[in-house]
C-alpha positions in Angstrom: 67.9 133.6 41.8 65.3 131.2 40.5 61.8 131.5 40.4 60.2 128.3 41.3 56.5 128.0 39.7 53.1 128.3 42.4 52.2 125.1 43.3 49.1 124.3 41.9 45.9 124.0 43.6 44.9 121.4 46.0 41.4 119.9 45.3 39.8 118.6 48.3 38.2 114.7 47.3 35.0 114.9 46.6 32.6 114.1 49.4 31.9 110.6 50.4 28.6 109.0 50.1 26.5 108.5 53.2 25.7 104.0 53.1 22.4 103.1 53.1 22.6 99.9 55.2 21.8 98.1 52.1 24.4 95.8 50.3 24.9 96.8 47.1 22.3 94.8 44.8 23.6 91.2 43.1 22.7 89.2 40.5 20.0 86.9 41.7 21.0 83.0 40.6 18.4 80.6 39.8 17.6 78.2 41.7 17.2 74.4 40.8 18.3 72.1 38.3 18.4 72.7 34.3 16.3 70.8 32.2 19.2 68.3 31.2 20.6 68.0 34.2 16.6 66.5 35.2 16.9 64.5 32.0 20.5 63.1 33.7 19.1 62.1 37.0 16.1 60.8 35.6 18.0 58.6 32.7 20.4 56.9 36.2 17.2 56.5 38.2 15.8 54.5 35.2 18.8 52.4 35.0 19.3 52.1 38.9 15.7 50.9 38.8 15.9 48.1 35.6 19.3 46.7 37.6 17.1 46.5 41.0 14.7 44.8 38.8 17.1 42.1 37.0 18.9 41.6 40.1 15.7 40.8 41.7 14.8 38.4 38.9 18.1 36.8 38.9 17.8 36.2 42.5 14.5 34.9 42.2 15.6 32.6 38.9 18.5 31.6 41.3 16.4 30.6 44.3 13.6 28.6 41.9 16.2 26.8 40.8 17.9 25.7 44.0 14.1 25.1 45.2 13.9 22.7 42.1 17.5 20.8 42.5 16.4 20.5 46.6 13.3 19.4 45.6 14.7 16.7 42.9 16.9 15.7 45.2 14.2 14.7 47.5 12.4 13.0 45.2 15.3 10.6 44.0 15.9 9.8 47.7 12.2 9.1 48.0 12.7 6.7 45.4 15.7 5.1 46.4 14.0 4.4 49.7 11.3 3.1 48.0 13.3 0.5 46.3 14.8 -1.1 49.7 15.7 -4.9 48.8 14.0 -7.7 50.8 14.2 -11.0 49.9 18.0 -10.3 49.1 19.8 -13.6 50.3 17.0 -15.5 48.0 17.5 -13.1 44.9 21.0 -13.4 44.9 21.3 -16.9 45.5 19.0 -17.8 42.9 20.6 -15.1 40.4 23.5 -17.2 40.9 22.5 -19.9 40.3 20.6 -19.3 36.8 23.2 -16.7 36.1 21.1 -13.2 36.1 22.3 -9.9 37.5 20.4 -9.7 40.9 20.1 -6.2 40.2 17.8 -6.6 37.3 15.8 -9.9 39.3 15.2 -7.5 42.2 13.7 -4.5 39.2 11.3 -7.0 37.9 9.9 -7.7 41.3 9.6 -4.6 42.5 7.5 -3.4 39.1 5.5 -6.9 39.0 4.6 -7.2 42.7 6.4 -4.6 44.9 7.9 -7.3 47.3 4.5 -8.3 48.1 4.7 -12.0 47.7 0.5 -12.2 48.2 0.0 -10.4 45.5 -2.6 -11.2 43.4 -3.5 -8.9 39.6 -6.6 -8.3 38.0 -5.6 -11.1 35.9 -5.1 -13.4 38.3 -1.6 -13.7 38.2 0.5 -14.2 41.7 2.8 -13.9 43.9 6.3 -11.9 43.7 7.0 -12.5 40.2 3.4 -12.7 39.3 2.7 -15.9 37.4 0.0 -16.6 35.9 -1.7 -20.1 36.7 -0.7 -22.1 33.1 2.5 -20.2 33.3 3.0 -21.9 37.0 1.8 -25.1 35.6 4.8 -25.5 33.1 7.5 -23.7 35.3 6.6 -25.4 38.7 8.3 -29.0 37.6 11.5 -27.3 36.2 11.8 -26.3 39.7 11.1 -29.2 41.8 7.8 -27.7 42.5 4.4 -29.3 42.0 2.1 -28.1 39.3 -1.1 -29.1 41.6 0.0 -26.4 44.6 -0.5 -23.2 43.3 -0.6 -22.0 46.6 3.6 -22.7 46.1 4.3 -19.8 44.5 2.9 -17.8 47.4 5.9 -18.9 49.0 9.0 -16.2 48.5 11.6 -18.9 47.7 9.8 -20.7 45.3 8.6 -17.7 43.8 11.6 -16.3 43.4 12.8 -19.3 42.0 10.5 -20.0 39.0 10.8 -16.4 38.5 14.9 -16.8 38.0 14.6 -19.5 35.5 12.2 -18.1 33.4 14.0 -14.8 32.8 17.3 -17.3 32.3 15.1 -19.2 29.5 13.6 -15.5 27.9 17.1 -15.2 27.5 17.9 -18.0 25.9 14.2 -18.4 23.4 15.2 -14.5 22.5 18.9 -14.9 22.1 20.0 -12.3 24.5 20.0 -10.6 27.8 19.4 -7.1 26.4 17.3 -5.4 29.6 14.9 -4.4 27.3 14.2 -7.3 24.7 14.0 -9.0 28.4 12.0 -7.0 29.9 9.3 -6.8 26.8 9.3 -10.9 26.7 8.5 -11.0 30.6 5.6 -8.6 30.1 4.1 -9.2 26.7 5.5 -12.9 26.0 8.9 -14.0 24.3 7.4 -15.0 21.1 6.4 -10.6 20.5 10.0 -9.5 20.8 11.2 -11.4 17.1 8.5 -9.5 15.0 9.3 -6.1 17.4 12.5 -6.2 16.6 12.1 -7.2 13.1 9.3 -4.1 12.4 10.8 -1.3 14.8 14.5 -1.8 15.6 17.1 0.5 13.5 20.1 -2.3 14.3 17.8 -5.5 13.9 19.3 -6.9 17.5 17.5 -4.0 20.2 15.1 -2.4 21.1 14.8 1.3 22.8 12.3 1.5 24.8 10.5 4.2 23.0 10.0 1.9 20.0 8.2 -0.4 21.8 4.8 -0.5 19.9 2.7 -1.5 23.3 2.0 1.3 25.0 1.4 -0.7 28.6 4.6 -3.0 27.5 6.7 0.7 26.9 5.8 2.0 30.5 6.7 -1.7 32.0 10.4 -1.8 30.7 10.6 1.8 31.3 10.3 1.6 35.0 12.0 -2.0 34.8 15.5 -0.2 33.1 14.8 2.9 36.1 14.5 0.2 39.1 17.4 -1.7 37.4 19.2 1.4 38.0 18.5 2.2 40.9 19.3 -1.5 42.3 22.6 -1.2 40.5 23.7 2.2 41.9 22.5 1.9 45.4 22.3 -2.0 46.1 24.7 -4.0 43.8 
């Protein structure tokens, strides 16, 4: 027979611990954010704000600027209104007939008289093209029209008239129909524009209107080439 070894022992587990009620204690986590993480959200707040602020800008440029254009706009259609034709059927008969662009008739009317054919300047010159009396004197015959009525060129026809052939002989005394070297002659007399052209013109033939020496004559032609324009665009 065999003998078997004792079996060893049996230890009882050692005895288990009564629970408190209390979970057992963890590691307490801060709460909040870490300095760079602050630094972060501040950095995108910053940039949020400066796009806000050139977006706003932008928008703002944006709306100035359609403000501006609308407000152009208006202006230039003011203007064009302003420049309403009367006297047309005269003007371009009489255009015709002396062979002028109506256009450029009805731009030195509006800036001489403004269709008023009463008008009368400080200087005493009259009607729609504004002559003045020894200027009437010499034209009035070349016309048909007596030099003793002065009250003639009251009249718009007659007016017109005279005014028609003495832009047709400008033209001629200066040697051209430049708008400008036309324009300077009506205003400050034909016999300027030679020695303007000889002392301020680069080309020797024109003139731009910013070397016209006069300052009154300058601001005449300008708004005499800005009528013409205008009377070219809209009318003719």
């Amino acid at each position: 027979m065999y003998d078997f070894p004792s079996p060893a022992p049996v230890q009882a587990p050692p005895p288990r611990r009564r629970r408190s009620g209390r979970a057992p204690a963890r590691r307490k986590r801060k709460k909040g954010f870490a300095l760079w993480q602050w630094a972060v959200l501040a950095a995108l707040a910053c940039g949020l704000l400066i796009a806000c602020a050139e977006l706003h800008k932008a928008d703002g440029s944006l709306t100035k600027l359609r403000q501006d254009r609308r407000a152009a706009q208006e202006k230039y259609e003011q203007t064009v209104r302003n420049h309403q034709v009367r006297y047309r059927n005269l003007i371009e008969k009489y255009a015709a007939e002396y062979g002028l662009n109506p256009a450029y008739v009805s731009a030195i009317i509006m800036q001489e008289s403004g269709y008023d054919p009463r008008a009368v300047s400080s200087k005493g010159a009259m009607g729609l093209m504004q002559f003045m009396p020894d200027t009437f004197e010499w034209v009035a015959p070349n016309c048909g029209i007596s030099k003793n009525d002065v009250s003639a060129v009251y009249e718009p026809e007659n007016a017109i008239k005279m005014g028609c052939y003495l832009l047709r002989y400008i033209c001629r005394k200066i040697g051209s129909d430049d708008p400008v070297l036309v324009a300077c002659a009506y205003h400050a007399g034909w016999g300027t524009v030679p020695s303007w052209i000889k002392d301020y013109s680069t080309d020797g033939k024109t003139l731009k209107v910013s070397q016209i020496p006069k300052s009154d004559t300058r601001t005449y032609a300008g708004r005499v080439l800005n009528s013409y324009a205008i009377y070219l665009q809209h009318y003719y």
